[in-house]
LOLUM-440900 format. One record per residue (C-alpha): residue number from 0; residue in three letters; x, y, z. Coordinates in nm, 4 decimals. Example, Ala and Ser with C-alpha at 12.3 -4.5 7.8 and 13.67 -1.06 7.14 Angstrom:
<seq 0	type ALA	X 1.2300	Y -0.4500	Z 0.7800>
<seq 1	type SER	X 1.3670	Y -0.1060	Z 0.7140>
REM end
This chain:
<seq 0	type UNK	X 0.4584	Y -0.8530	Z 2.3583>
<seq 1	type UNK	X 0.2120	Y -0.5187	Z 2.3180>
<seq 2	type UNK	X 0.2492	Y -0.4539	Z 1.9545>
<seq 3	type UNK	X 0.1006	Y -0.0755	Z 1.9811>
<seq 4	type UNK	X 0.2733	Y 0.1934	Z 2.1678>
<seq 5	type UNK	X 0.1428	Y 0.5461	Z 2.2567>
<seq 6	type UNK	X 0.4426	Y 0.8231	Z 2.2804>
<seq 7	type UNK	X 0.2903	Y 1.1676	Z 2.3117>
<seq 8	type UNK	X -0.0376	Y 1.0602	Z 2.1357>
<seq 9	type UNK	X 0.1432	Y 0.9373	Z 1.8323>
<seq 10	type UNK	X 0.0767	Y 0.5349	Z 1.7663>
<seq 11	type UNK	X 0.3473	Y 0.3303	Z 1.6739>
<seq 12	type UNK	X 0.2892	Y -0.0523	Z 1.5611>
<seq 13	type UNK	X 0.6043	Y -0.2921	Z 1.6182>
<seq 14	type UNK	X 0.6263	Y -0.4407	Z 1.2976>
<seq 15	type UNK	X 0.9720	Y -0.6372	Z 1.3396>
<seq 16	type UNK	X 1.1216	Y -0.7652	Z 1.7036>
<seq 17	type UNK	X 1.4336	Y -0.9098	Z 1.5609>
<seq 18	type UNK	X 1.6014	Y -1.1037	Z 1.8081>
<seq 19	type UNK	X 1.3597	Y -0.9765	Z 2.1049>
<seq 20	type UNK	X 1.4658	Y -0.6324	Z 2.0379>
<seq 21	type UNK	X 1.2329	Y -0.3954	Z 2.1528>
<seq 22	type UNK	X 1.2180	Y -0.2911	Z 2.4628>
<seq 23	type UNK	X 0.9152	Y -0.0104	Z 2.5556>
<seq 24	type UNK	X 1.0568	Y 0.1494	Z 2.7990>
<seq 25	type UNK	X 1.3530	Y 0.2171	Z 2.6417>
<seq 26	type UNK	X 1.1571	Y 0.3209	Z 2.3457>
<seq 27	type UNK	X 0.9720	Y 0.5721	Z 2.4983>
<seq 28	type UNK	X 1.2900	Y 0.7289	Z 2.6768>
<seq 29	type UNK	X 1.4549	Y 0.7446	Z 2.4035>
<seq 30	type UNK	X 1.2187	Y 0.8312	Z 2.1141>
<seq 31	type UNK	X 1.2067	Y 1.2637	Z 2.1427>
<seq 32	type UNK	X 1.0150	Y 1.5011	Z 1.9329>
<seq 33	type UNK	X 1.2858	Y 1.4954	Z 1.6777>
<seq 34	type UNK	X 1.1497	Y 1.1646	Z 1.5465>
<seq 35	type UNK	X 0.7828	Y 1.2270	Z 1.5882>
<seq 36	type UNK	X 0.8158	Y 1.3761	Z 1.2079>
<seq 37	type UNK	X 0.9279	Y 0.9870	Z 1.0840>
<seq 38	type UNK	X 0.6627	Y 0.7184	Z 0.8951>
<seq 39	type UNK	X 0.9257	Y 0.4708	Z 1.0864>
<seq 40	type UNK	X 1.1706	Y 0.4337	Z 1.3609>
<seq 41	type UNK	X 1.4143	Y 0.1791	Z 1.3618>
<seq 42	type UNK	X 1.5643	Y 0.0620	Z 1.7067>
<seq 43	type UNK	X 1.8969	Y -0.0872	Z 1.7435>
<seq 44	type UNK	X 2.1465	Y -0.2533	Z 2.0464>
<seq 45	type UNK	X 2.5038	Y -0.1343	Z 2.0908>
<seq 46	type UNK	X 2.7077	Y -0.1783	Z 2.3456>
<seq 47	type UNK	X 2.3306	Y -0.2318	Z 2.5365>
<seq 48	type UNK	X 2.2441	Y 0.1052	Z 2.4357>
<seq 49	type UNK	X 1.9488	Y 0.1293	Z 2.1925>
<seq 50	type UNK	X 1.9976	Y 0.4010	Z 1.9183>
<seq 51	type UNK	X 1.7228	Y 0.5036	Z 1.7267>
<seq 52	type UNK	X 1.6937	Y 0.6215	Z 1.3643>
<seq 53	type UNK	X 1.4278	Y 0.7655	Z 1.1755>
<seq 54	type UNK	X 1.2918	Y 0.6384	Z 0.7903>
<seq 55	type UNK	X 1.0173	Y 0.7589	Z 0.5754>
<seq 56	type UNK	X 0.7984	Y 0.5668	Z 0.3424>
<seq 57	type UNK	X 0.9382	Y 0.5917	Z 0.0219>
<seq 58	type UNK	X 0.6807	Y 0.7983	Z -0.1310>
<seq 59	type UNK	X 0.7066	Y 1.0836	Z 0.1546>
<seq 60	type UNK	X 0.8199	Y 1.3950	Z -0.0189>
<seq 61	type UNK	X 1.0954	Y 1.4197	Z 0.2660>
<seq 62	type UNK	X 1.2249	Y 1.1203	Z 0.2373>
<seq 63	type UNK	X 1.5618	Y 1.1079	Z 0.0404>
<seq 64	type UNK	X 1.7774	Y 0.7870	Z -0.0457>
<seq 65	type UNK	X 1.9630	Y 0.7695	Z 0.2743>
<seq 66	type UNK	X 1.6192	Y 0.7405	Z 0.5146>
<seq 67	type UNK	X 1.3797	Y 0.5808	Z 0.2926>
<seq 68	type UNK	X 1.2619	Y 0.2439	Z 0.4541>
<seq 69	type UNK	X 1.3034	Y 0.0730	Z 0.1636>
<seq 70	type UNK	X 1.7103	Y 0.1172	Z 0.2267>
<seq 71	type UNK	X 1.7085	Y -0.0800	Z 0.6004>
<seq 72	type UNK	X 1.8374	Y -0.3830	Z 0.4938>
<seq 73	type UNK	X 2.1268	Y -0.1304	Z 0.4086>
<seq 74	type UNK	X 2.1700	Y 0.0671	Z 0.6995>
<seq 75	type UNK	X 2.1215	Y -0.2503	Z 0.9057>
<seq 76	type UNK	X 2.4080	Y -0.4021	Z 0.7353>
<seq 77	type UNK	X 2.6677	Y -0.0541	Z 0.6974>
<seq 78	type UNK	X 2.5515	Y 0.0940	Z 1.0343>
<seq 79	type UNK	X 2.4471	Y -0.2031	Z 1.2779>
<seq 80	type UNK	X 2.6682	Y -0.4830	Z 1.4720>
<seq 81	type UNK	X 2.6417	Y -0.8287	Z 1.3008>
<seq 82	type UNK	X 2.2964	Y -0.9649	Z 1.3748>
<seq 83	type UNK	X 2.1989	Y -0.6939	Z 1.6145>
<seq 84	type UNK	X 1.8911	Y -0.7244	Z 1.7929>
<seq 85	type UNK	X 1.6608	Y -0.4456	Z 1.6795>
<seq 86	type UNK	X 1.2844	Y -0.3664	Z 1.6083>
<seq 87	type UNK	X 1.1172	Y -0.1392	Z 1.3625>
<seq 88	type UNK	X 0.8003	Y 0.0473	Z 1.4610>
<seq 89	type UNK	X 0.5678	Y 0.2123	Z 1.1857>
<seq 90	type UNK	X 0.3593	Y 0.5485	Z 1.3124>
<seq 91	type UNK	X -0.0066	Y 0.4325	Z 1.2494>
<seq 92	type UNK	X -0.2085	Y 0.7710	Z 1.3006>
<seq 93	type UNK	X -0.0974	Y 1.0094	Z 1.0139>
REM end
């Protein structure tokens, strides 16, 4: 699996494939300029769609308690299916 991915000349390293997750080229499709902002993007399956959410690191000034990374365990548990297949990719060229 390529662990770097180029969207729009932003880098993003796959740092989790849960459960073969990731997909790129639904990554790319789906990933728009509203996420570009994010230190993370988290990609989840439902109903074989893959939604995307953003998360900061938790010392970004923007982040707040709700999209902080270190609260993914949480969302993954409140927000996700049951052992969903997902994948979390970090932006690596700040």
């Amino acid at each position: 699996m390529e662990k770097i991915v180029n969207i729009d000349n932003i880098k993003y390293e796959i740092i989790k494939n849960y459960r073969d997750g990731f997909n790129k080229e639904e990554f790319i499709n789906k990933c728009t300029e509203y996420f570009y902002d994010f230190d993370y993007i988290v990609g989840d399956w439902a109903y074989d769609k893959l939604r995307l959410k953003g998360f900061y690191d938790d010392f970004n000034k923007k982040s707040k308690n709700f999209n902080k990374i270190s609260t993914l365990d949480k969302y993954l548990k409140e927000n996700c299916a049951y052992e969903c297949k997902y994948f979390v990719a970090k932006k690596i060229n700040v």
